[in-house]
N, C-alpha and C positions, 0 to 999 in steps of 0.2 A: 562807107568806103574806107580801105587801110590802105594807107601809104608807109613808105621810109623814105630815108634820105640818110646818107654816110658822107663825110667830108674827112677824109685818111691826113697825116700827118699835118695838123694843126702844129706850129710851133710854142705850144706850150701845154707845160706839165700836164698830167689828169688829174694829181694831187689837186690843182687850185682848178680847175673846172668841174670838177665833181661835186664842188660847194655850189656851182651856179647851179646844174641840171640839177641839182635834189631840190631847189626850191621850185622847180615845174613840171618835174615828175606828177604824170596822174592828174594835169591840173586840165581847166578848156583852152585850148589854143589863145583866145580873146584874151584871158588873164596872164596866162604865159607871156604873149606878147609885152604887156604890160609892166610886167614883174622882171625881165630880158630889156624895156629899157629904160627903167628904171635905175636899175644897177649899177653899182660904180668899178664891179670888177671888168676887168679885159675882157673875160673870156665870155660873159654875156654877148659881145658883138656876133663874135663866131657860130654862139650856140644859136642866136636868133637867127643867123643865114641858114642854117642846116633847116630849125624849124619852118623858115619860111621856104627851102625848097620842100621842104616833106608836104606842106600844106599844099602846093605850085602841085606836085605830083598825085598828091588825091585828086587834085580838083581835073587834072588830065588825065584820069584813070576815070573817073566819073563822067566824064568828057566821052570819053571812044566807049563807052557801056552804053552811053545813052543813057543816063541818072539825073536826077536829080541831088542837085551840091550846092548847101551851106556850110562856109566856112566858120561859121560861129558854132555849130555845133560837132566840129570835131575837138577829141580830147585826148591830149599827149598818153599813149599807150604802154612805153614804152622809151627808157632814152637812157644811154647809159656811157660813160666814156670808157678807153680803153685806152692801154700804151701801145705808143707805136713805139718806132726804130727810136733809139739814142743816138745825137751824133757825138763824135767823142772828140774834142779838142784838146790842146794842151799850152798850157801856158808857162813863163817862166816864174821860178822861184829859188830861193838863195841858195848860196854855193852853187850854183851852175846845174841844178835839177829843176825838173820839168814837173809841173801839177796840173791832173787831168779838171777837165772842165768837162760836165756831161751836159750836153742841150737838148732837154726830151723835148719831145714832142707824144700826141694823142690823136687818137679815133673819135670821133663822135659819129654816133648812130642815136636815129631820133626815128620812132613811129608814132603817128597820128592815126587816130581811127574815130568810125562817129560814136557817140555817146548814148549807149543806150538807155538811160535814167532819163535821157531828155523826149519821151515819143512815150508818151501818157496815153495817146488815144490807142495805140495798138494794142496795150492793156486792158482797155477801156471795152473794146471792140470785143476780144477774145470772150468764147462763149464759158459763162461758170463751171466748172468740174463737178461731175457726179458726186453726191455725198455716199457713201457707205448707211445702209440702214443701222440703228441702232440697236445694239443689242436688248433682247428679251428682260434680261432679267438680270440688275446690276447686285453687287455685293452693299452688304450695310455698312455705315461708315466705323463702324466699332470694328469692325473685323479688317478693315481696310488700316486701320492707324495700331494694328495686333493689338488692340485690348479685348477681353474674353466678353460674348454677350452670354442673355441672359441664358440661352439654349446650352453655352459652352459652360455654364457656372454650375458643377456639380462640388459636391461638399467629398471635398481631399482628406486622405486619412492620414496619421500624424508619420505613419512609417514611410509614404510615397514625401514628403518631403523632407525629405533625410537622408 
């Protein structure tokens, strides 16, 4: 089952949340979680709300399908930050001028989906593939690595290698 989940204009940069999602990119949810609160950056809190609604929304997806949902087996698909709006403020500074202050904000967008490494039996179950019959008749291995066999060895005359 794939879910998302987007949380638009987060009050801080994408610069300093981009370091958190790259460490759970690609990771299993279980671990992600773990590794989200763990963390001593800010932006871990946030990014852990997104993933737990992304997870909240497989698991109601899998819900009105009528499926079968374990949350330990989905694994972060997909999660990437983006810039949203700046707001632009200004502040004072000497002689009587004004210095802009920019307060970004970001997007995060987070997909879950389940894990396909994790369901061995399905491999398992699948019937073997047809082999291709083997050819007749293989090459020797002298002629395979271009050295001359004994067939290829005729005696050269001095003007042909010249």
């Amino acid at each position: 089952m794939e879910a998302r989940a987007i949380q638009r204009t987060v009050r801080q940069s994408a610069r300093k949340m981009r370091l958190v999602v790259d460490l759970i990119r690609g990771r299993a949810v279980p671990e992600a979680y773990a590794i989200l609160r763990f963390s001593k950056k800010l932006a871990a809190k946030q990014i852990h709300k997104v993933l737990k609604s992304a997870v909240a929304n497989a698991e109601h997806r899998a819900q009105r399908a009528n499926t079968a949902f374990d949350a330990d087996r989905l694994r972060v698909k997909y999660a990437v930050i983006n810039e949203g709006p700046t707001l632009k403020r200004w502040t004072a500074a000497s002689m009587g001028r004004a210095t802009p202050i920019l307060k970004r904000t970001s997007h995060v967008e987070i997909h879950v989906g389940a894990d396909e490494t994790a369901t061995p039996q399905a491999a398992a179950a699948a019937p073997p593939a047809a082999t291709p019959p083997a050819k007749a008749k293989a090459k020797p291995k002298a002629a395979a690595k271009g050295k001359r066999t004994k067939a290829a060895k005729r005696p050269r005359s001095k003007k042909a290698g010249k």
